[in-house]
LUMZA-687975 format. One record per atom (N, C-alpha, C, O): residue number from 1; residue in three letters; atom name; z, y, x. Coordinates in nm, 4 decimals, always signed. Atoms other than C-alpha are relative to their C-alpha. Layout:
% residues N
ATOM    n  res  atom         w         v         u
ATOM  NUM  ALA    CA         Z         Y         X
...
% end
This chain:
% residues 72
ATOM    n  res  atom         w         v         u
ATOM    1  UNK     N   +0.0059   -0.0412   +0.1388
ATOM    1  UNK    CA   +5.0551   +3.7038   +2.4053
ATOM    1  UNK     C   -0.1406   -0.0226   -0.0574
ATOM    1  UNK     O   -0.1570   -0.0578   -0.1742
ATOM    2  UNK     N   +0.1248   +0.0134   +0.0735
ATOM    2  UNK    CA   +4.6664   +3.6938   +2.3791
ATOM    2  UNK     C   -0.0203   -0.1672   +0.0347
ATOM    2  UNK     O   -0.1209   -0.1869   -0.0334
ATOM    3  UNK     N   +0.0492   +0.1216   +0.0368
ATOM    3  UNK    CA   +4.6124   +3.3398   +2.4078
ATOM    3  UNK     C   +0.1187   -0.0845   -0.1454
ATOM    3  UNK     O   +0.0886   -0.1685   -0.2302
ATOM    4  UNK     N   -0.0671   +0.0822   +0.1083
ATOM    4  UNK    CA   +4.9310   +3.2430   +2.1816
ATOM    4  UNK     C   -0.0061   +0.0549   -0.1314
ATOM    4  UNK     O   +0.0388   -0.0133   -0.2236
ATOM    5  UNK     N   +0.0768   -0.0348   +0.1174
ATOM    5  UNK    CA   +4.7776   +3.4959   +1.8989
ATOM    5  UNK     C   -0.1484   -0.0957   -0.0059
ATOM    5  UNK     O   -0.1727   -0.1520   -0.1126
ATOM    6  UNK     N   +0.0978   +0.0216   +0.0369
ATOM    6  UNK    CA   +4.4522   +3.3652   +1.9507
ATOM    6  UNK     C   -0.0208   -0.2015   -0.0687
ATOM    6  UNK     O   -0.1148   -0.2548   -0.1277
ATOM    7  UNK     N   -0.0067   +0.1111   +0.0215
ATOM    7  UNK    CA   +4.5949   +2.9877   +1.9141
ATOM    7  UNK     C   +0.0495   +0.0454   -0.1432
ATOM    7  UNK     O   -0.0445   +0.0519   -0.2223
ATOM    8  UNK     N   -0.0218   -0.0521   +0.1587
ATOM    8  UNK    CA   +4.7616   +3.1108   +1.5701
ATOM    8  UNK     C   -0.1410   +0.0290   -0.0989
ATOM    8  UNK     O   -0.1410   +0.0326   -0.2220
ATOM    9  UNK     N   +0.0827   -0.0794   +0.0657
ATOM    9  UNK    CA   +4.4706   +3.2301   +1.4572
ATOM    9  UNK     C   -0.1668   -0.0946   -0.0430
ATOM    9  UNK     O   -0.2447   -0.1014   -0.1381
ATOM   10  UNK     N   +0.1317   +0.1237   +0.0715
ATOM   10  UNK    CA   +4.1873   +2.9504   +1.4869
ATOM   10  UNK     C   +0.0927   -0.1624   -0.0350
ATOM   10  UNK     O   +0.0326   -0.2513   -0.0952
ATOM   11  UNK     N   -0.0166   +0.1056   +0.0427
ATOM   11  UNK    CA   +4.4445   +2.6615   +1.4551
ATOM   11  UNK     C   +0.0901   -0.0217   -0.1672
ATOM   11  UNK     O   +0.0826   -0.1021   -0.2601
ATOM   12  UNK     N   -0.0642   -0.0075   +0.1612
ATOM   12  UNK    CA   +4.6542   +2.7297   +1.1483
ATOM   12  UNK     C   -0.0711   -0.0076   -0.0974
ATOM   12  UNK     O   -0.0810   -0.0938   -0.1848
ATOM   13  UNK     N   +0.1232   +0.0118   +0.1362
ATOM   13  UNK    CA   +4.3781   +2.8628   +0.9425
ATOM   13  UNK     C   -0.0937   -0.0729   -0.0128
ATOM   13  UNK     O   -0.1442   -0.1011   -0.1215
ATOM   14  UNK     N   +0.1319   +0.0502   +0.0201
ATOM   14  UNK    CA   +4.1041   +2.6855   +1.0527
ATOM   14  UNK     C   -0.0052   -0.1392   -0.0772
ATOM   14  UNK     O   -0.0857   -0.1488   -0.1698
ATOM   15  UNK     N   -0.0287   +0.1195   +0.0858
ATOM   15  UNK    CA   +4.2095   +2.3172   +0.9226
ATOM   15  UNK     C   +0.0386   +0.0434   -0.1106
ATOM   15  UNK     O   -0.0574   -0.0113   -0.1649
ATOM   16  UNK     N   +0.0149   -0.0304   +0.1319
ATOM   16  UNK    CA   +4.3118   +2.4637   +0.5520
ATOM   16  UNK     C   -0.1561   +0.0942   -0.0006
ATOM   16  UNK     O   -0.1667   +0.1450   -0.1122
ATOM   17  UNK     N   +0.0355   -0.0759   +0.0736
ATOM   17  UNK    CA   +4.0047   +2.6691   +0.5635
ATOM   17  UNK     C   -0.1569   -0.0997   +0.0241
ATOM   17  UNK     O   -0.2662   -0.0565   -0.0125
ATOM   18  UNK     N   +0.0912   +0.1462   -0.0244
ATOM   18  UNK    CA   +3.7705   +2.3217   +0.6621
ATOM   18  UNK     C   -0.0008   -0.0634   -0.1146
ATOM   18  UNK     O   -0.0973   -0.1189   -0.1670
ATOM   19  UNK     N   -0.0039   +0.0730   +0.0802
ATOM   19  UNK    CA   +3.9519   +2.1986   +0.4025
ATOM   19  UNK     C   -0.0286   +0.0442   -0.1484
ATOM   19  UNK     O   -0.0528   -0.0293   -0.2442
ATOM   20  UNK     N   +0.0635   -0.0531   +0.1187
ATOM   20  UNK    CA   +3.8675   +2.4231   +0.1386
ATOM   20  UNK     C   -0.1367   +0.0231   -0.0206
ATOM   20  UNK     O   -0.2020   +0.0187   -0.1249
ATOM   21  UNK     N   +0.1627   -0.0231   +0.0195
ATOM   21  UNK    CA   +3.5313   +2.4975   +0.2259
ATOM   21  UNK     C   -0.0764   -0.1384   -0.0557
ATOM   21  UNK     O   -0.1777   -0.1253   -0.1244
ATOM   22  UNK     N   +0.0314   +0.0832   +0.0226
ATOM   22  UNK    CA   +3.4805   +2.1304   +0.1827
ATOM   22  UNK     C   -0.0166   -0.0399   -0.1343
ATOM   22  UNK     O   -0.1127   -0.0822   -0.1985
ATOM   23  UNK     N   -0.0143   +0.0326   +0.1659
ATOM   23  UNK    CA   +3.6405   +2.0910   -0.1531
ATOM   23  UNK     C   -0.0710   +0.1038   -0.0877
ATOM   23  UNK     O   -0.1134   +0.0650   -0.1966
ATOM   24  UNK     N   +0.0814   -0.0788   +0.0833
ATOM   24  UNK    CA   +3.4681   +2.4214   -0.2824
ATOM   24  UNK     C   -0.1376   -0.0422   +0.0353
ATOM   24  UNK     O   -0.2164   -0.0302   -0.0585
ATOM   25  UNK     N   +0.1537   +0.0482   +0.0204
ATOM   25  UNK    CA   +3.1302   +2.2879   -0.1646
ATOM   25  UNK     C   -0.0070   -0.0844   -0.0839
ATOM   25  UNK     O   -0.0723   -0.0523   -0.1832
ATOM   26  UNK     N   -0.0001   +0.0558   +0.1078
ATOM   26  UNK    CA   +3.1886   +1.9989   -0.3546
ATOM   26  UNK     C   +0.0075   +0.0250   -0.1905
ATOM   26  UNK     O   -0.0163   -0.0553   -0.2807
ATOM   27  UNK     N   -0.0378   -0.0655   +0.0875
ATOM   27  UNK    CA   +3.2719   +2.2179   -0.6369
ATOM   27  UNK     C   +0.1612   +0.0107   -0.1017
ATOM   27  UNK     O   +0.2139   +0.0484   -0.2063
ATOM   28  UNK     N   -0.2209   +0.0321   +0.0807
ATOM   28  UNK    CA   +3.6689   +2.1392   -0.7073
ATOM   28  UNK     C   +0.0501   +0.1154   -0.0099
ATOM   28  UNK     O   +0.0298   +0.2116   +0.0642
ATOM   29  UNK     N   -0.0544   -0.1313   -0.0112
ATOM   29  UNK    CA   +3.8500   +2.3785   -0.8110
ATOM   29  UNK     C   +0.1116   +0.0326   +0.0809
ATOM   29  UNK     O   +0.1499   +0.1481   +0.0999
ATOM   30  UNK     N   -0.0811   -0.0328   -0.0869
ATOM   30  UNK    CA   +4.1112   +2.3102   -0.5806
ATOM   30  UNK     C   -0.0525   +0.0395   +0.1230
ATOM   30  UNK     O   +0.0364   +0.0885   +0.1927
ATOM   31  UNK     N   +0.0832   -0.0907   -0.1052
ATOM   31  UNK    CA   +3.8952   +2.4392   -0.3123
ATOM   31  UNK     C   -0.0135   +0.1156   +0.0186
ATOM   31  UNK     O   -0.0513   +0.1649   +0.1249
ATOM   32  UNK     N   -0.0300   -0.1335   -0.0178
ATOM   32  UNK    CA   +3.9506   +2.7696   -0.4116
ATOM   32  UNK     C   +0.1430   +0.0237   +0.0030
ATOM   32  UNK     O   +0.1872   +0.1220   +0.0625
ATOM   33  UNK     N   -0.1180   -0.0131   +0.0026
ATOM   33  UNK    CA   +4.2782   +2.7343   -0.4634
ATOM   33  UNK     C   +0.0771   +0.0070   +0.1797
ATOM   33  UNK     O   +0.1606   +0.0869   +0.2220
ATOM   34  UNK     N   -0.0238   +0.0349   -0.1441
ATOM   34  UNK    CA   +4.3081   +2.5857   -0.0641
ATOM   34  UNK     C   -0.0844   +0.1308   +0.0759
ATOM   34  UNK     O   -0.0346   +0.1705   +0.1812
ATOM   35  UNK     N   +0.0111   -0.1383   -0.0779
ATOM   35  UNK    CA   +4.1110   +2.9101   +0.0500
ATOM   35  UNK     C   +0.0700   +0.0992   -0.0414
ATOM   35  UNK     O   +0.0794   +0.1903   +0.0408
ATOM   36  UNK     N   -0.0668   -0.1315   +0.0222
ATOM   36  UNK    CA   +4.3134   +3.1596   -0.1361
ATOM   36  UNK     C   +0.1354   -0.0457   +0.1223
ATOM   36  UNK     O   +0.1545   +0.0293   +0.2180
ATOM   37  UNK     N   -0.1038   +0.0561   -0.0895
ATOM   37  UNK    CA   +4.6208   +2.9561   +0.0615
ATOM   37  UNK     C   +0.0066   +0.0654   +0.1360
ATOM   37  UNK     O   +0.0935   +0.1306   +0.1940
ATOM   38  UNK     N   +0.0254   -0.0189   -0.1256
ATOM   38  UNK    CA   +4.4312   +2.9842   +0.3661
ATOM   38  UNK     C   -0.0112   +0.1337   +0.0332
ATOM   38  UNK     O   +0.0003   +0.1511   +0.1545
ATOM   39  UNK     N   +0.0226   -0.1607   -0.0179
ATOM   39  UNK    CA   +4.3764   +3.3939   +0.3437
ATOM   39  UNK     C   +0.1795   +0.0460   -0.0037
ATOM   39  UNK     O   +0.2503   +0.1011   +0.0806
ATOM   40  UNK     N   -0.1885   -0.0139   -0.0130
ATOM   40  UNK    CA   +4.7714   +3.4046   +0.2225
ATOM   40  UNK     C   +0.0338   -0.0308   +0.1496
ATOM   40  UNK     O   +0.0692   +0.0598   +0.2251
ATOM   41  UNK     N   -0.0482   +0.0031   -0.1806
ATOM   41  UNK    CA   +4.8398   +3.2202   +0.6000
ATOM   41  UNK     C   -0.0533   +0.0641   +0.0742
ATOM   41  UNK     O   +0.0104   +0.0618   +0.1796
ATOM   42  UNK     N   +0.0367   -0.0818   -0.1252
ATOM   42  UNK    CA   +4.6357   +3.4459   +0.8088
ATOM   42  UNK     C   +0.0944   +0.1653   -0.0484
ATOM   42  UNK     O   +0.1386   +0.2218   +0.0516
ATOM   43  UNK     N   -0.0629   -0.0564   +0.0295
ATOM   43  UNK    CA   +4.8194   +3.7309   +0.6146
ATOM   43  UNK     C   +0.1451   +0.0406   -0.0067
ATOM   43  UNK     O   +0.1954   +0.1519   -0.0218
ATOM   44  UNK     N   -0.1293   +0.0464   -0.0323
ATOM   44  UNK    CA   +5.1572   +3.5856   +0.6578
ATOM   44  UNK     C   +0.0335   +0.0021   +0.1368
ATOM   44  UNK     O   +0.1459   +0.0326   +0.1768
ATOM   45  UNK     N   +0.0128   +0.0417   -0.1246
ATOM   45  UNK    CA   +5.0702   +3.5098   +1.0029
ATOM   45  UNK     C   +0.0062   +0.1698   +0.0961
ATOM   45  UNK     O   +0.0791   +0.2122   +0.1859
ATOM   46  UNK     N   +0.0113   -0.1994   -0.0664
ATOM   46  UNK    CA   +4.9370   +3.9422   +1.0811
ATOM   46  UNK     C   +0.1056   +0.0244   -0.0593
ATOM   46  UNK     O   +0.1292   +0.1334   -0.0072
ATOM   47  UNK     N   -0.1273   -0.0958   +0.0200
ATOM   47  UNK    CA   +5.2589   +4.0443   +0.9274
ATOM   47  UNK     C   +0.0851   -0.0615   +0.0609
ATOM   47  UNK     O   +0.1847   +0.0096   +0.0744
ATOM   48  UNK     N   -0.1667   +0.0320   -0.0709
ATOM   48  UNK    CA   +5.5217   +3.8573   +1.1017
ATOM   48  UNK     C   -0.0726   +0.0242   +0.1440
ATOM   48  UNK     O   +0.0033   +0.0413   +0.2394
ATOM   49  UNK     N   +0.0282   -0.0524   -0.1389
ATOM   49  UNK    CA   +5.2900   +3.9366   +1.4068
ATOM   49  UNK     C   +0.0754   +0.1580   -0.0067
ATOM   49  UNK     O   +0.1704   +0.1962   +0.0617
ATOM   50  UNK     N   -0.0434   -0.1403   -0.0060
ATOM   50  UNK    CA   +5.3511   +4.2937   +1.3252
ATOM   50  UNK     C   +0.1385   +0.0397   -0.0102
ATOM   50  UNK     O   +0.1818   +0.1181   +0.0743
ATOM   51  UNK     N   -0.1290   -0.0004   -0.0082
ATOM   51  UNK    CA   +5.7105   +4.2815   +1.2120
ATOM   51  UNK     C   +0.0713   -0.0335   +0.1366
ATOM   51  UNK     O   +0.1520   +0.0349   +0.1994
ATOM   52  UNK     N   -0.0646   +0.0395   -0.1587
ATOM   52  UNK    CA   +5.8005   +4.0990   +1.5325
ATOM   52  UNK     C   -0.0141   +0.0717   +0.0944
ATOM   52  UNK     O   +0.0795   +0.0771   +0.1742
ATOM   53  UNK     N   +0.0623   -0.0614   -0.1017
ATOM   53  UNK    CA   +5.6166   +4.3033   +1.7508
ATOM   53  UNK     C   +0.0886   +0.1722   -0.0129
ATOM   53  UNK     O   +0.0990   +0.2421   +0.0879
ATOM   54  UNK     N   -0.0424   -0.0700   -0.0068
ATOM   54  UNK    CA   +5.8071   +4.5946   +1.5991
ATOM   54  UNK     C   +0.1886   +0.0377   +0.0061
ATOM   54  UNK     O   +0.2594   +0.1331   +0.0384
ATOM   55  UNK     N   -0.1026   +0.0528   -0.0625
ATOM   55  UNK    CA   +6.1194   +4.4223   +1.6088
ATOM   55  UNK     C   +0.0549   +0.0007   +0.1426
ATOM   55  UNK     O   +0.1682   +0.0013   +0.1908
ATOM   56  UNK     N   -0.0713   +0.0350   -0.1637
ATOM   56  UNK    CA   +6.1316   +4.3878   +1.9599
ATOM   56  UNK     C   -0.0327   +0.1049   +0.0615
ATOM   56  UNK     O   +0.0019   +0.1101   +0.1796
ATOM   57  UNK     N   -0.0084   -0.1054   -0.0778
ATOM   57  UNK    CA   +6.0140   +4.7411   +2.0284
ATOM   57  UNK     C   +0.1238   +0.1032   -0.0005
ATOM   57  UNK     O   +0.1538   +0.1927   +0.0786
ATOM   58  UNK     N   -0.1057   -0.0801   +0.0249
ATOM   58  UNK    CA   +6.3124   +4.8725   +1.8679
ATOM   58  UNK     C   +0.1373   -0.0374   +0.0531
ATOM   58  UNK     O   +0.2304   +0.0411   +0.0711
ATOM   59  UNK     N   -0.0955   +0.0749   -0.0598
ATOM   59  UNK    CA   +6.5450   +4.6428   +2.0009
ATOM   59  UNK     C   +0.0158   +0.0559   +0.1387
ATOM   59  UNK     O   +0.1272   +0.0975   +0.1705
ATOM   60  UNK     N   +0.0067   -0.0292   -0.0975
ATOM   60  UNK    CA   +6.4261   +4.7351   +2.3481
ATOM   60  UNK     C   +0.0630   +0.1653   +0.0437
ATOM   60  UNK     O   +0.1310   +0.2034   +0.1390
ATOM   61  UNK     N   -0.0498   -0.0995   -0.0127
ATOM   61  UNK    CA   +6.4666   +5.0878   +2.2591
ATOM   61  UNK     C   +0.1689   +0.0181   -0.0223
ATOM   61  UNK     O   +0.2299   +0.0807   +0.0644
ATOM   62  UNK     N   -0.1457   +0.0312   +0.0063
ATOM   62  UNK    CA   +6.8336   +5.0358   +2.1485
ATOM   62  UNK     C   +0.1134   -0.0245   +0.1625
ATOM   62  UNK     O   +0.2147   +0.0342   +0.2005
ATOM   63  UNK     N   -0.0466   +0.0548   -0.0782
ATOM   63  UNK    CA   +6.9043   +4.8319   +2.4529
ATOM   63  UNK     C   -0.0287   +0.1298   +0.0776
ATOM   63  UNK     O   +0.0799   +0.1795   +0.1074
ATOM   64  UNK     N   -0.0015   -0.0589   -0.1410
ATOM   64  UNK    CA   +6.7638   +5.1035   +2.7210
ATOM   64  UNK     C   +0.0934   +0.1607   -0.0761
ATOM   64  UNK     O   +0.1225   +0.2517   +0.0016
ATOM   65  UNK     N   -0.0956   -0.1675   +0.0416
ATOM   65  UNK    CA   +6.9843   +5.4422   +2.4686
ATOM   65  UNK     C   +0.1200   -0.0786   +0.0863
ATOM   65  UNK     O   +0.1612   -0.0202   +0.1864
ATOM   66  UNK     N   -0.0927   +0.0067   -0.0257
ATOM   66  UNK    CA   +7.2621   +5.2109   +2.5422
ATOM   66  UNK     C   +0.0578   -0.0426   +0.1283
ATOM   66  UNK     O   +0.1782   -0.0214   +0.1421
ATOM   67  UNK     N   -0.0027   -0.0404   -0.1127
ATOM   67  UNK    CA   +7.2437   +5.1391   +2.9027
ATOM   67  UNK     C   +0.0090   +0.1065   +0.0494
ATOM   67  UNK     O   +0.0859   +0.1288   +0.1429
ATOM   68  UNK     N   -0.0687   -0.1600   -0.0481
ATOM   68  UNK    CA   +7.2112   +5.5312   +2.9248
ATOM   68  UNK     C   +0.0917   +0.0214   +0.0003
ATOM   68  UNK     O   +0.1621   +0.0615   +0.0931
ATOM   69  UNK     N   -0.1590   -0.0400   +0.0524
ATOM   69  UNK    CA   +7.4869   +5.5709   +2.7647
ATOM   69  UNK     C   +0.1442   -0.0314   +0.0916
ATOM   69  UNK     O   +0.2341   +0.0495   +0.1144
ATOM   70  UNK     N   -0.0425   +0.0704   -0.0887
ATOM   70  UNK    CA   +7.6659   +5.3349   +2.9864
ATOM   70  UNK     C   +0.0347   +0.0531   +0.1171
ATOM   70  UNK     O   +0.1497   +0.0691   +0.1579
ATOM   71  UNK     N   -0.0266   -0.0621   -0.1447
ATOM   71  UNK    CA   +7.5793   +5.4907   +3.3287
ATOM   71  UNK     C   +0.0129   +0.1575   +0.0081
ATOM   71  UNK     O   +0.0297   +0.2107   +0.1178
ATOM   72  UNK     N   -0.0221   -0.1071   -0.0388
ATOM   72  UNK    CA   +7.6045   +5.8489   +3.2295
ATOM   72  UNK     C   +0.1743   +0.0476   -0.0329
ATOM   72  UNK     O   +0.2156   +0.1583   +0.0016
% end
């Protein structure tokens, strides 16, 4: 889990946020436009971490009520 967050995390953003820093140095205005993008994907990215992560704790819990259930 910690290396396939930590690959999410410098490869997604980091190429849009190369690419904005570039175009806002230059002074384009799409350069800000390509970092607001790039803050939206790391944001997109921590919430479906979190959703998922709570997804599958509840799931788990589901699965082990209804195995109880099962053997008692």
């Amino acid at each position: 889990m910690v290396m396939l967050l930590a690959s999410f995390w410098f490869l997604v953003p980091g190429a849009l946020g190369f690419v904005g820093l570039g175009e806002a140095a230059s002074g384009s205005v799409a350069g800000v436009q390509v970092l607001i993008d790039t803050f939206m994907s790391l944001f997109a990215i921590a919430l479906g971490f979190l959703v998922g992560t709570a997804l599958t704790r509840q799931v788990g819990d589901v699965q082990a009520r209804v195995g109880a259930r099962r053997t008692s």
